[in-house]
N, C-alpha and C positions, 0 to 999 in steps of 0.2 A: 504494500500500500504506500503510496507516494506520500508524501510529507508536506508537501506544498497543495494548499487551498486555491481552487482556481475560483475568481470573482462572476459575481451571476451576471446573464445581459444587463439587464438595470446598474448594477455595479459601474459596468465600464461603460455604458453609455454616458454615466454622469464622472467618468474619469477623463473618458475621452472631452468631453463639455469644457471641465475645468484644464484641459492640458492645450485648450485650444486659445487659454489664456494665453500669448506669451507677455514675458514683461515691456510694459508698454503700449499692451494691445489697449485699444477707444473700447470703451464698452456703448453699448447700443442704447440711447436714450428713449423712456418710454416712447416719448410724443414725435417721436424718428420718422419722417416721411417714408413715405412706401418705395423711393425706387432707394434711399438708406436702408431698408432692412433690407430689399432684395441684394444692392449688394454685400452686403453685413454676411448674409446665408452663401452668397458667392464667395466671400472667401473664407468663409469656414470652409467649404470644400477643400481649399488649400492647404488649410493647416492640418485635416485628416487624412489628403492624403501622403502628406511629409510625415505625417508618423506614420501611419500604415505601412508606407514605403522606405523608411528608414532611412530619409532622404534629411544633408545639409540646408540651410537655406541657397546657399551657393549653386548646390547641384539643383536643385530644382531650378532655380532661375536659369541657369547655363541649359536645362530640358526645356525650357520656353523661348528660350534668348535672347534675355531682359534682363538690365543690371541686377545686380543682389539688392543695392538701395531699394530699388519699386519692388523687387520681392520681399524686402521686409517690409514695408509700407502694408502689400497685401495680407502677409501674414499676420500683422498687427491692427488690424481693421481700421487702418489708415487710406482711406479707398475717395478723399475726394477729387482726386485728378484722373481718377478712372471711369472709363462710361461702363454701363452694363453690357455691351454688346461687345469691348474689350478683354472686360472679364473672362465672360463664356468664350470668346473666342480664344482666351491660354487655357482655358478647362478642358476645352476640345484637342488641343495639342496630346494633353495629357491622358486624353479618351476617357475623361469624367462628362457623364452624361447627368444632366440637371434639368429638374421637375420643382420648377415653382406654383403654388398655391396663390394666389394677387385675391387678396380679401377687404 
C-alpha cells in the first residue's frame, strides 16, 4: 500500500485555482466588464497549461513567439494591451480549444 495520499478532483481543482495565482497576478474585480472577464478566463488557460505542461514562462513564450515580458503580462492577468481575438489566437498555437459562456 503506497504511503502517499493522492488529492480528490475538488482538491486540485481549487489547487490548481490558487496556483494560477502567480505573484503579481491582477485579481479580477467584481464589477469587471465582460470582455475583462473573458479575457481574465483567456488567460487562465495559460497558466494551466504551463503547469500541466511543465512549461518555463520563457519556453512557452519562445512556443508562441512572443517576448517572455507579454508572457508574463498574460500569465499574471495583466491582459490590457491584448485584444480577445489575440489571445485565442496564441491559444490556438498551443491547440487549446476555448468555450466561452457570455452571460
Amino acid at each position: 500500500m503506497s504511503k502517499y495520499t493522492w488529492p480528490t478532483d475538488e482538491q486540485l481543482a481549487k489547487a490548481l485555482a490558487e496556483l494560477g495565482k502567480l505573484p503579481g497576478s491582477r485579481e479580477l474585480h467584481s464589477n469587471a466588464s465582460l470582455v475583462d472577464r473573458i479575457k481574465y478566463e483567456l488567460c487562465r488557460n495559460f497558466v494551466i497549461y504551463l503547469m500541466e505542461n511543465d512549461l518555463s514562462q520563457k519556453e512557452l513564450a519562445k512556443k508562441l513567439g512572443i517576448d517572455p515580458a507579454l508572457m508574463s503580462k498574460i500569465l499574471r492577468y495583466h491582459f490590457d494591451e491584448f485584444t480577445i481575438d489575440r489571445l485565442v489566437r496564441f491559444l490556438e498555437i498551443i491547440d487549446i480549444e476555448v468555450s466561452l459562456k457570455v452571460a
